[in-house]
C-alpha positions in Angstrom: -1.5 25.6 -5.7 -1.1 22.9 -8.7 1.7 21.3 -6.4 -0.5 21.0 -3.7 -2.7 19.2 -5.8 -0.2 16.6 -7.5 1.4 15.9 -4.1 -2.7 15.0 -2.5 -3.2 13.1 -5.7 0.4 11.3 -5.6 -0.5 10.0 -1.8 -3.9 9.1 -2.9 -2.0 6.9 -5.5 0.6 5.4 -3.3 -1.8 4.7 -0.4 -4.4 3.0 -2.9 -1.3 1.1 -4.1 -1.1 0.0 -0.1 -4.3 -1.0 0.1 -4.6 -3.2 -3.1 -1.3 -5.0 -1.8 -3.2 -5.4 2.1 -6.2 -6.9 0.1 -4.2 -9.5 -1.5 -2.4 -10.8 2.1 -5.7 -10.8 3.4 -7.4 -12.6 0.5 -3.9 -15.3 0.4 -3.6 -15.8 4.2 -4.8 -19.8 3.3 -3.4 -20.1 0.1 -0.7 -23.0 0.2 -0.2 -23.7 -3.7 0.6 -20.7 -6.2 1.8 -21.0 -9.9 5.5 -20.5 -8.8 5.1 -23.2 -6.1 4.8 -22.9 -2.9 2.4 -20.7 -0.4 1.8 -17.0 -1.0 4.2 -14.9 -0.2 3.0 -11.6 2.1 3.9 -8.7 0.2 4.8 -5.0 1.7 5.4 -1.6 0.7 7.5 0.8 1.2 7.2 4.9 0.3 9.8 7.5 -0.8 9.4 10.9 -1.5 9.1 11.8 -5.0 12.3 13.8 -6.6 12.2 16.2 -8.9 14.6 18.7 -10.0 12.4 21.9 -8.7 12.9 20.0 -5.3 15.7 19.6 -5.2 16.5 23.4 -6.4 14.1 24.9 -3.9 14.1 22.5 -1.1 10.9 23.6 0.9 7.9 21.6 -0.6 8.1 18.3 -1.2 7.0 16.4 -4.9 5.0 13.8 -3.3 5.0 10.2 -2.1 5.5 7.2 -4.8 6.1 3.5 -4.2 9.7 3.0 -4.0 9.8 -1.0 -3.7 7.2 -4.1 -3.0 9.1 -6.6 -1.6 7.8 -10.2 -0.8 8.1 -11.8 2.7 9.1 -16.1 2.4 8.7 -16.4 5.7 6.5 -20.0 6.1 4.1 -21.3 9.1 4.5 -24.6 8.8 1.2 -26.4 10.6 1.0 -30.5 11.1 -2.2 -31.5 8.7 -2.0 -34.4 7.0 -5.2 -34.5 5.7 -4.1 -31.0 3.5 -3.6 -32.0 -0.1 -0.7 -30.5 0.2 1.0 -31.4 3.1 4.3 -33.4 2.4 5.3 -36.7 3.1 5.1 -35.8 7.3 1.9 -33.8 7.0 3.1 -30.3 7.7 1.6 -28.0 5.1 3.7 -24.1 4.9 1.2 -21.7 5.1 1.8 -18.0 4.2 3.2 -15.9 7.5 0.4 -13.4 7.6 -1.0 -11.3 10.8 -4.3 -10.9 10.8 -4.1 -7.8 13.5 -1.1 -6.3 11.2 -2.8 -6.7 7.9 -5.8 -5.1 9.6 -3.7 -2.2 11.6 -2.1 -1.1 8.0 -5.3 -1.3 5.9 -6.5 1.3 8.5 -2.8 3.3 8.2 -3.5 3.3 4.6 -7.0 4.0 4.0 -6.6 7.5 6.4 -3.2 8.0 4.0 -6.1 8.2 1.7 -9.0 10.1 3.4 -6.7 12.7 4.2 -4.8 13.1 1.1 -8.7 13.3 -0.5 -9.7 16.0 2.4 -6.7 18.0 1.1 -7.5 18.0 -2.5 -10.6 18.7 -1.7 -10.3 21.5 0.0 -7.7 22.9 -2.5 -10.2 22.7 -4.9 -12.4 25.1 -3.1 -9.9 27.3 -2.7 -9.5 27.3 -6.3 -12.8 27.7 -7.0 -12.8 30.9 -4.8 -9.7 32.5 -6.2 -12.0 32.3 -9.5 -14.8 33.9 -8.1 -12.7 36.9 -6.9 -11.0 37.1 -10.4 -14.3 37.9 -11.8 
């Protein structure tokens, strides 16, 4: 039962983790200068499952879900505005290369990751919960 709960837990985390990095492409899609120089870079994420040496050993329930890398698109869309502070010296600015309808189609993969990784622990803690009863 306390695997259950580490493995709902370890998708809540990992799906969270998705949604922080959705929030941030979303919040940088116009952000043309960054400390490193340059326009934002999208970020994605990619999921493993976790490994442990019980799974590996018994090889029927899994460990989990963790992040296994964040990796940072440089793909530019370069748009002709020479008004832009910082368009160069033939007014194209490079904008990040974020999609609106993407970003939007994985915050909503992620956030059900989440809701149903939050049903489960929930309802393994009222299982819980009634195994104590009947102990009594």
């Amino acid at each position: 039962m306390f695997n259950l709960l580490t493995i709902s837990g370890s998708g809540m985390t990992a799906n969270k983790t998705g949604l922080e990095i959705v929030g941030n492409n979303i919040s940088n899609i116009n952000t043309t200068r960054t400390e490193s120089g340059g326009p934002y870079k999208r970020q994605s994420i990619s999921f493993e499952e976790r490994k442990g040496f019980e799974e590996i050993m018994k090889k029927e329930i899994g460990n989990g879900v963790e992040v296994s890398s964040i990796k940072q698109d440089d793909s530019v869309r370069i748009v002709y505005d020479p008004s832009h502070p910082d368009a160069n010296a033939e007014g194209y600015v490079g904008f990040p290369e974020v999609n609106m309808v993407a970003e939007m189609t994985d915050m909503m993969m992620f956030q059900r990751g989440y809701e149903s990784n939050a049903t489960v622990l929930s309802a393994s803690r009222k299982v819980m919960e009634k195994e104590m009863e009947i102990g009594r």
